[in-house]
C-alpha positions in Angstrom: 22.3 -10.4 29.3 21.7 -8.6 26.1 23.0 -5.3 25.4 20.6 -2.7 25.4 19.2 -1.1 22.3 20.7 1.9 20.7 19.1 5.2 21.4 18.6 5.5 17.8 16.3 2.6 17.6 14.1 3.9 21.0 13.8 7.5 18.4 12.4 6.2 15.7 9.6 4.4 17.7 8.6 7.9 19.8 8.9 9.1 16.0 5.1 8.2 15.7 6.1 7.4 12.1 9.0 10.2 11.7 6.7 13.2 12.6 8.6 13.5 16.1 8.3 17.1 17.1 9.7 18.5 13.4 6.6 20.9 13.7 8.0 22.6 16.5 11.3 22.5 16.2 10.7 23.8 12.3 8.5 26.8 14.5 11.3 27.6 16.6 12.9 30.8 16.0 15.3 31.2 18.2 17.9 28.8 17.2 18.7 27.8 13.7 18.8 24.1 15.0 16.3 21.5 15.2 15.6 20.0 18.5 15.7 17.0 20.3 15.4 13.9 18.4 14.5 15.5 15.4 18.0 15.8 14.1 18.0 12.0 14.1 14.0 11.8 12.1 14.9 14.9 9.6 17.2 12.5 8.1 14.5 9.9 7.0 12.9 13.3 5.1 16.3 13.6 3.4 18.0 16.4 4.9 20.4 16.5 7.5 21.3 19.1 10.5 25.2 20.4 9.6 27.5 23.6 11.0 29.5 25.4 8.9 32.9 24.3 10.4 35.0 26.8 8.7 33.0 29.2 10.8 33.1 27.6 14.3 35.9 29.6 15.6 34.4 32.9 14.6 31.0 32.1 16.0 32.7 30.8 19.2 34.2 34.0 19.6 30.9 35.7 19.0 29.0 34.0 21.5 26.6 32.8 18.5 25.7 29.2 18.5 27.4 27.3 15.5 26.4 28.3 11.8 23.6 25.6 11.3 22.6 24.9 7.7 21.1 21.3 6.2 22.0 19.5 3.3 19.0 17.8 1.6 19.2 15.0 -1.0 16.6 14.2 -3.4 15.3 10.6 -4.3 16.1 10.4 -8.3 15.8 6.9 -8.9 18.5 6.2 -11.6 19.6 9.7 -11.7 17.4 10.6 -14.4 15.2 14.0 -14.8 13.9 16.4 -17.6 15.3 20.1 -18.7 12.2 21.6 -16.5 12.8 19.7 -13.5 16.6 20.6 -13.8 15.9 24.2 -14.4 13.9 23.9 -11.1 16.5 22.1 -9.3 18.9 25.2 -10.7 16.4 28.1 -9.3 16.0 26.2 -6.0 19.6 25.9 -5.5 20.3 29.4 -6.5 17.6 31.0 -4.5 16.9 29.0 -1.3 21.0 27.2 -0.4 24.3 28.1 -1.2 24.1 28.7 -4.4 25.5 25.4 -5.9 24.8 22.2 -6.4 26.3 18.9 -5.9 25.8 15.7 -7.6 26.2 12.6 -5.9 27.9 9.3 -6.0 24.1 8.1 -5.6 22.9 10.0 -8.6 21.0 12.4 -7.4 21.9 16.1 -6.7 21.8 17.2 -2.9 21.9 21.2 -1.8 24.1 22.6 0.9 23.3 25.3 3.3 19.4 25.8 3.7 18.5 27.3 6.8 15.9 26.2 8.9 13.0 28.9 7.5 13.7 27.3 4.1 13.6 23.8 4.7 9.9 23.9 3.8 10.4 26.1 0.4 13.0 23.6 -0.9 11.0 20.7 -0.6 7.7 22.2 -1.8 9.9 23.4 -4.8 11.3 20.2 -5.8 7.8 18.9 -5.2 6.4 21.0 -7.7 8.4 19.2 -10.4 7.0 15.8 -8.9 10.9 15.2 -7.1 10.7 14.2 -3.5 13.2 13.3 -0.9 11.8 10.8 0.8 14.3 8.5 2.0 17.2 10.4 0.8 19.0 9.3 4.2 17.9 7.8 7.5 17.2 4.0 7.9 15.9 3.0 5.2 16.8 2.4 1.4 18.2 5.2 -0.5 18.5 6.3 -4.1 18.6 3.5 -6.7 21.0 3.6 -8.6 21.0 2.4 -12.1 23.5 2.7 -15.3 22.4 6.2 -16.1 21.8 5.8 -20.4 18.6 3.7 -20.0 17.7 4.8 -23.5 20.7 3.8 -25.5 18.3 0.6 -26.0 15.6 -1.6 -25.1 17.6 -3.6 -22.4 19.2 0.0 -20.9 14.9 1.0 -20.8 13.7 -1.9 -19.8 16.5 -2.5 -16.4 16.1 1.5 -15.4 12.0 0.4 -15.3 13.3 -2.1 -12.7 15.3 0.5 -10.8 12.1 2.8 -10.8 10.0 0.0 -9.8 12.9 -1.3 -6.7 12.6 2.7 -5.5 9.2 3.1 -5.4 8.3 -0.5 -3.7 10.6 0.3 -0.9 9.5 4.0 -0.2 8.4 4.5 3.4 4.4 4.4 3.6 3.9 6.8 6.5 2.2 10.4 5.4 4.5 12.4 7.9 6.5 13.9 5.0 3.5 15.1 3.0 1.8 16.2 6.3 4.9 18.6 6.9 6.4 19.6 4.1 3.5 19.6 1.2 0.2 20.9 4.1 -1.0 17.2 3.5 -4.2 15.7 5.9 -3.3 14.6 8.9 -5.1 11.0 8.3 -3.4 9.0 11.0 -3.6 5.0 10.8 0.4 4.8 9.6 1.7 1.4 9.1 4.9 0.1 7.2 4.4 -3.1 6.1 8.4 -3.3 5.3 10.3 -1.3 7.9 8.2 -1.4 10.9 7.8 1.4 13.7 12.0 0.5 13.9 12.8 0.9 10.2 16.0 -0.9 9.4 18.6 -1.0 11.7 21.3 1.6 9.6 21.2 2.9 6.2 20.6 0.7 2.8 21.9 1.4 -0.6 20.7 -0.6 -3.5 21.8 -0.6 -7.1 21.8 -2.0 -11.1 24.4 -2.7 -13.2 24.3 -3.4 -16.7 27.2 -5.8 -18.0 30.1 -4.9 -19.2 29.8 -1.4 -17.6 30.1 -1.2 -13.8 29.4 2.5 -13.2 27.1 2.0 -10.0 29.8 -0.2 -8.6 27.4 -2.5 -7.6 29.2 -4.8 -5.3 29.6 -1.7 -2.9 26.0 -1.9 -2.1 23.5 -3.6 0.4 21.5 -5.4 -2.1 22.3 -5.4 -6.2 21.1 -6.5 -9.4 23.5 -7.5 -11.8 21.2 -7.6 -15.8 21.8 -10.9 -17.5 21.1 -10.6 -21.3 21.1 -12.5 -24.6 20.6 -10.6 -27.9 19.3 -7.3 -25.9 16.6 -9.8 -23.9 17.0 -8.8 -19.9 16.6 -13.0 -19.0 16.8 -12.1 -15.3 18.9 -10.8 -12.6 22.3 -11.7 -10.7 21.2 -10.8 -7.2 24.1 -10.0 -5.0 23.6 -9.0 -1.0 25.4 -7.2 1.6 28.2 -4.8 0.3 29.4 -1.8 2.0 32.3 0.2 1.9 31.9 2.0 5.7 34.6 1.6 8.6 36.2 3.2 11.4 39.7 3.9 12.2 41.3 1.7 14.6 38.5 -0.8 14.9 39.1 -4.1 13.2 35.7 -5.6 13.7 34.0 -3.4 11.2 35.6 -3.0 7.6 34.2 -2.5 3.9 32.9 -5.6 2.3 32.2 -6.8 -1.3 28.4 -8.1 -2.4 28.1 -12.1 -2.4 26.1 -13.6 -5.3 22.9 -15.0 -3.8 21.5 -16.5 -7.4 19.9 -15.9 -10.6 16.4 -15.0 -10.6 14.0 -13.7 -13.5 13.1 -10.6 -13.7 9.3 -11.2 -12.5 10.5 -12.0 -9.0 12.7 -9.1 -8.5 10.7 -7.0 -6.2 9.7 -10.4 -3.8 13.7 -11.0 -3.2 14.2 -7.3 -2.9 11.3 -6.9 0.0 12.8 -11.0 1.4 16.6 -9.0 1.7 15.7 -6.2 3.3 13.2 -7.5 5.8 15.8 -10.1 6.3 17.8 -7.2 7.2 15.4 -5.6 9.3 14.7 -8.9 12.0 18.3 -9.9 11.8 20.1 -6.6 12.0 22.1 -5.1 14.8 20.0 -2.6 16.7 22.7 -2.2 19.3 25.8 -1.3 17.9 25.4 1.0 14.6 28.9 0.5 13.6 28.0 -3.2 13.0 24.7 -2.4 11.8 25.2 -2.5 8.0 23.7 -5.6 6.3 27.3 -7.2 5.1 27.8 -7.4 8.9 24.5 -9.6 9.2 25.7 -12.1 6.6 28.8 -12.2 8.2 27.0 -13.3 11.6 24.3 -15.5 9.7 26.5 -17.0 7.0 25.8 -16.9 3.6 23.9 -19.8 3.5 22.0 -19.1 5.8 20.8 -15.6 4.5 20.4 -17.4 1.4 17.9 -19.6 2.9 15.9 -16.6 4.7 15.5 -14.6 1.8 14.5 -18.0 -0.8 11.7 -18.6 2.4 10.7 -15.2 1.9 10.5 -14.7 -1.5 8.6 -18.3 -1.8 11.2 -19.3 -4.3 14.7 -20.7 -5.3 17.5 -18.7 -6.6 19.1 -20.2 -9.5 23.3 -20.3 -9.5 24.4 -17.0 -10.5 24.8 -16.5 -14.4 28.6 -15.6 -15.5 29.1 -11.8 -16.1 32.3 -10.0 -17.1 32.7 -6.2 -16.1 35.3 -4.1 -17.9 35.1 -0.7 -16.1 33.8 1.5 -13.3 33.9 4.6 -14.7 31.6 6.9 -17.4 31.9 7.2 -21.0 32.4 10.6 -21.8 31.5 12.8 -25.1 28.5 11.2 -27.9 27.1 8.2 -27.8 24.7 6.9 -30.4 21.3 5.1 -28.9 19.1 2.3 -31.0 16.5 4.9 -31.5 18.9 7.6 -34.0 19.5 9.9 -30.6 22.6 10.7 -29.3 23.7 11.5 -25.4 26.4 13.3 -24.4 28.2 12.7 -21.4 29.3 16.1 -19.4 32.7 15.9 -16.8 31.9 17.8 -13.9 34.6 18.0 -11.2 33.9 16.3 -7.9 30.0 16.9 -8.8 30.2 20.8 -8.4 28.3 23.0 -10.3 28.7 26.3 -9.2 29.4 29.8 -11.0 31.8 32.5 -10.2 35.4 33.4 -11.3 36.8 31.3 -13.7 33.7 28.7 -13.3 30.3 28.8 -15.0 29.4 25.0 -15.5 25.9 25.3 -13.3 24.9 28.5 -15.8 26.0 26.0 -18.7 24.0 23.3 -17.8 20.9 26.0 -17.4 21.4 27.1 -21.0 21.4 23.6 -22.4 18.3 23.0 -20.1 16.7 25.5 -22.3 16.8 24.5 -25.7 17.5 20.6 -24.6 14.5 18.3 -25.6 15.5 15.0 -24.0 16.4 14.3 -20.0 19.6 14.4 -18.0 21.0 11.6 -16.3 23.1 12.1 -13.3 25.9 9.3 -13.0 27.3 7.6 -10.1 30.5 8.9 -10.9 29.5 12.6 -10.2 28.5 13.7 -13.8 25.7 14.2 -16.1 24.6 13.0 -19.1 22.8 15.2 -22.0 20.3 12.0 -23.1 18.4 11.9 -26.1 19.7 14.2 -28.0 18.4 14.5 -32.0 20.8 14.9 -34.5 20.0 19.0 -35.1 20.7 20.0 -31.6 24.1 18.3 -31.5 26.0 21.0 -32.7 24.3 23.7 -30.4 24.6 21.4 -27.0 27.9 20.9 -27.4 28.8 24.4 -28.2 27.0 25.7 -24.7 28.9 22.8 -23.0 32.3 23.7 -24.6 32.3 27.7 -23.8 31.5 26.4 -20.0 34.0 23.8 -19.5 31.7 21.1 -19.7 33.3 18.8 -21.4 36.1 16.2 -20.6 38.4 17.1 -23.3 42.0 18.3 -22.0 41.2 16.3 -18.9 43.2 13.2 -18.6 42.6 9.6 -18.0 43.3 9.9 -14.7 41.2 12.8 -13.6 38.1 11.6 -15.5 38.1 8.4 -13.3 38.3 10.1 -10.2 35.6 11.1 -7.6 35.7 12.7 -4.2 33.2 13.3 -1.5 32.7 16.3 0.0 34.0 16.5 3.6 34.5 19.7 4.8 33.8 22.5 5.7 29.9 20.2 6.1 30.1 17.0 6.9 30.7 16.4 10.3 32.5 13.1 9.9 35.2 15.0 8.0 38.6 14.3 9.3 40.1 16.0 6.0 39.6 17.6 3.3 38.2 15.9 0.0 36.3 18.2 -2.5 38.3 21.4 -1.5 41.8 19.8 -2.1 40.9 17.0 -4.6 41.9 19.0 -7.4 45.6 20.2 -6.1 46.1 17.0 -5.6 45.4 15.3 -9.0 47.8 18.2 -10.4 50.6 16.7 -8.6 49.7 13.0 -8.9 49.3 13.7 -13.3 52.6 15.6 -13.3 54.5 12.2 -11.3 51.8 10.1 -14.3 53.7 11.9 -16.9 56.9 11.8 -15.4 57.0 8.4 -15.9 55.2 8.3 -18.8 52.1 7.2 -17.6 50.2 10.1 -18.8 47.4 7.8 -20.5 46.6 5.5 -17.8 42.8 5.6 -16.3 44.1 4.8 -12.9 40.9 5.3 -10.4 42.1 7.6 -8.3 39.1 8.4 -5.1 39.4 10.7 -1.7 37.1 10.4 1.1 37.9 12.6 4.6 37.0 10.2 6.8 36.8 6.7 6.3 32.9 6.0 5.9 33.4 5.6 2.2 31.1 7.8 0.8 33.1 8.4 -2.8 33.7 3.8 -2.6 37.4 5.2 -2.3 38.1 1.0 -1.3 37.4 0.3 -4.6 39.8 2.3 -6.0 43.4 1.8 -7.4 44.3 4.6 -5.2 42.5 6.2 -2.8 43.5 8.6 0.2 41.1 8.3 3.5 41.2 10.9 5.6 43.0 10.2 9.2 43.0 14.1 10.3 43.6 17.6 9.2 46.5 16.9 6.3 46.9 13.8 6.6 45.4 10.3 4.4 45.9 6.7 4.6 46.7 5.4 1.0 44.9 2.6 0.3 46.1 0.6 -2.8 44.9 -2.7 -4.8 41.4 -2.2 -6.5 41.1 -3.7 -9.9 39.8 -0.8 -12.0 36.4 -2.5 -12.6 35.0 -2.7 -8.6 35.4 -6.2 -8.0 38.5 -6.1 -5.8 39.1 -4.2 -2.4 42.0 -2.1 -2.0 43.8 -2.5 1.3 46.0 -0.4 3.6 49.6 0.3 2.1 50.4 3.5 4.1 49.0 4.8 7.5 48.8 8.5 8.4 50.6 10.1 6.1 51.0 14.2 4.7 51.2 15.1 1.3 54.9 15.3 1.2 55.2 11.6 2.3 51.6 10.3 -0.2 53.3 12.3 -3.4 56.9 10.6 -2.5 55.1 7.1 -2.4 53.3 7.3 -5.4 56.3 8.8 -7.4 58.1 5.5 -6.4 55.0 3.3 -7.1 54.7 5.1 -10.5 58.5 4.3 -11.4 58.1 1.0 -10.4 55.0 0.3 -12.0 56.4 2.1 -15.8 59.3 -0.4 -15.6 57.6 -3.5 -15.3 53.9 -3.3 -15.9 52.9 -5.9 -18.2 51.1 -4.5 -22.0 47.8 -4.0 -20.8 47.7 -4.1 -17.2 46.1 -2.1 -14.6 48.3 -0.6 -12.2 46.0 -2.1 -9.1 46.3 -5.5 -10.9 50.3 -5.1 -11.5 50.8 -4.1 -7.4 48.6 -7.6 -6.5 51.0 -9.1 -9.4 54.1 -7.2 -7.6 53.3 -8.4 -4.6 53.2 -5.0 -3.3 49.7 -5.8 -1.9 48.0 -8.3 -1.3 44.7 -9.1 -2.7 42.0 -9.0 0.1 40.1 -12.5 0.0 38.0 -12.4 3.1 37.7 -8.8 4.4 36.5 -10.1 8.3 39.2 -12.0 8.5 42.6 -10.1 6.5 41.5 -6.8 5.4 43.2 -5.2 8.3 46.2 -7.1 7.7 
């Protein structure tokens, strides 16, 4: 007898299209929640219901119902926007939410706490300066990523077209969101020729990668697209399928997973293998258990080969063997870079993807200034910064003037600290065990005074903290990473390779600060005495035999 469907999947059908009852719960004044299943639909609109958890207690104690807030992320495919629409973005964020803004390890910016009576306002705003957030979460792809300098030269233009084009072919068809949010007609007649009434069965990320640079970390995603090139000609694409870096504590049968190659393909037939995956994804998904929902757990059922065959019967074609590609890094290039075209583009550090302004901390007025005078785009990276992009030679001096007097730039930050990347976790997210953001940059104090104790002061060791262990910052592609188990306490997952193309794996379960800083000391000594010239310290604890490299993540990544 077949298990029944989850509840999630019987939702989106009464959804009618993810309208549900958003009208009315968005009427509803008496509670600063949505109701019903609308907590579930909002998400496809790109927001999602949160309480402010550092605020529970109090509220408890005032009878009040929990501080209720939403986060919404925008659909930026490839991170990339213009100084008006950021200057938007900035006034949105500083009039309508929190007051800050976050950019993500999806390269797009998301806002924090917008009440319910302002839900509307944001999205109109952004909509004004032709950004939507369609898709930003729910079942259904999300933002494309893409590397983020598209215009340092004809290939870098001509593979973020791609990204564009991948984003806009797999955007939901229904008119609910412009019926709600943007006073559209009311037409009716909805149909989704890709998702269905049922959507996909759990979330899908999708993303780019230019050679040698592997700042998307594209084998962490659903579906990727790997550029192959000769003499700055795009031939054609490495298609890869069913990453994912989600698990659960305790439960063995789910677990992050690496992308398999599928083939080569040329470019012309990108968007047929991308529509083949994913509605291979939506008929042979799990819609009864969402923690085995992701498609790396449908390959894993189906077997490679034969996913391969579904998608080359879909696509009405034959992938080619995969074309060989060497990756050297994961993370971004900071300060000027020169493009083909004479322009230059200056990559910003911004901390865990904060901008905010207050005491000591001005970087989201800095980056308003530079939106002033700047004449090019910005380019949000994966890695939680920005990008200054086509910059002429004149304005140089004055964009990096505004950037230095607001602590914009990475100078004086070290190796270690310009690799690293948190998510957010509390006091939002509601799968927070721990704390990430908050504590994130304690932590690195302590972990680059044990780096210089031991003279490692100049290694870019890829150091990522999650609070909970649904991988939103990739932290099992890091060289070190702490997941959160519970309130002060990580699991210290060691072994990535520095360039995403290795998992880390469990070294340490459950432990405090105390006990992660006294490991890592050790690991640091250990690793200064015998590293090899030139090696990474994931690759010299594989080497060490410290940990072992995890081949076949359903089978050993647990062990």
């Amino acid at each position: 007898m077949n298990a029944p469907l989850h509840e999630n999947e019987h939702i989106k059908v009464r959804s009618r299209y993810l309208r549900g009852t958003l009208s009315e719960s968005l009427a509803d004044g008496l509670t600063g929640a949505l109701g019903g299943d609308d907590a579930q639909i909002s998400k496809f609109h790109g927001f999602y219901q949160q309480d402010h958890r550092d605020r529970r207690q109090e509220r408890r104690e005032q009878y009040l119902e929990p501080y209720f807030g939403f986060m919404l992320r925008a659909r930026l495919p490839g991170g990339v926007c213009t100084p008006a629409q950021w200057l938007a973005i900035d006034g949105i964020g500083r009039e309508l939410t929190s007051g800050t803004l976050r950019l993500t390890t999806r390269q797009s910016f998301q806002y924090h706490g917008i009440l319910k009576n302002n839900l509307k306002s944001v999205i109109q705003g952004i909509n004004q300066v032709m950004i939507d957030s369609i898709g930003g979460c729910g079942d259904v792809n999300r933002n494309v990523l893409c590397n983020p300098n598209p215009v340092e030269s004809k290939l870098h233009r001509e593979v973020h077209d791609w990204a564009r084009r991948i984003s806009e072919h797999l955007l939901p068809r229904t008119r609910a969101y412009h019926e709600l949010w943007l006073d559209g007609e009311q037409v009716g007649g909805d149909a989704e020729p890709i998702y269905g009434e049922s959507y996909l069965p759990r979330k899908f990320k999708t993303a780019v990668a230019v050679p040698p640079h592997n700042d998307v970390d594209v084998f962490a995603n659903d579906l990727g697209f790997v550029a192959i090139a000769e003499d700055g000609r795009l031939l054609g694409f490495n298609v890869l399928a069913g990453g994912g870096m989600g698990a659960t504590h305790g439960d063995r049968s789910t677990y992050p997973r690496l992308a398999s190659e599928l083939g080569f393909i040329a470019p012309e037939h990108t968007l047929a293998v991308t529509e083949a995956v994913v509605t291979t994804q939506r008929d042979f998904g799990d819609r009864q258990d969402r923690s085995h929902a992701r498609l790396k757990y449908t390959i894993e059922r189906m077997g490679l080969a034969a996913f391969r065959a579904e998608v080359e019967r879909r696509a009405d074609l034959r992938l080619a063997p995969a074309r060989p590609v060497r990756f050297t890094d994961q993370g971004d290039r900071y300060g000027w870079v020169r493009g083909e075209d004479g322009h230059w583009h200056l990559t910003l550090y911004i901390e865990s993807g904060r901008l905010s302004d207050g005491p000591g901390r001005s970087n989201m007025a800095g980056l308003r200034e530079i939106a002033r005078i700047h004449q090019g785009d910005f380019r949000i990276t994966p890695n939680q910064n920005l990008i200054v992009a086509r910059v002429p030679e004149d304005r140089k001096h004055a964009i990096e003037a505004l950037a230095r007097d607001h602590g914009l730039l990475a100078e004086g930050r070290s190796p270690l600290r310009r690799n690293a990347i948190a998510c957010v976790a509390l006091p939002t997210c509601p799968l927070a065990m721990a704390e990430a953001e908050r504590y994130f940059p304690d932590f690195l104090d302590r972990v680059e005074h044990l780096a210089a104790k031991h003279g490692l002061a100049d290694q870019g060791i890829v150091v990522r903290m999650t609070g909970c262990p649904n991988g939103c910052a990739r932290p099992y592609l890091a060289e070190l990473a702490l997941v959160g188990k519970g309130p002060g306490r990580y699991n210290l997952m060691l072994g990535g390779d520095g360039i995403g193309t290795r998992l880390n794996r469990l070294y340490r379960e459950n432990l405090d600060e105390t006990g992660i800083l006294a490991e890592i000391d050790s690991l640091f000594g250990r690793f200064a005495e015998s590293r090899q010239p030139g090696e990474r310290f994931g690759d010299y604890l594989i080497r060490d035999g410290l940990v072992r490299a995890v081949v076949n993540p359903a089978e050993d990544f647990h062990d």
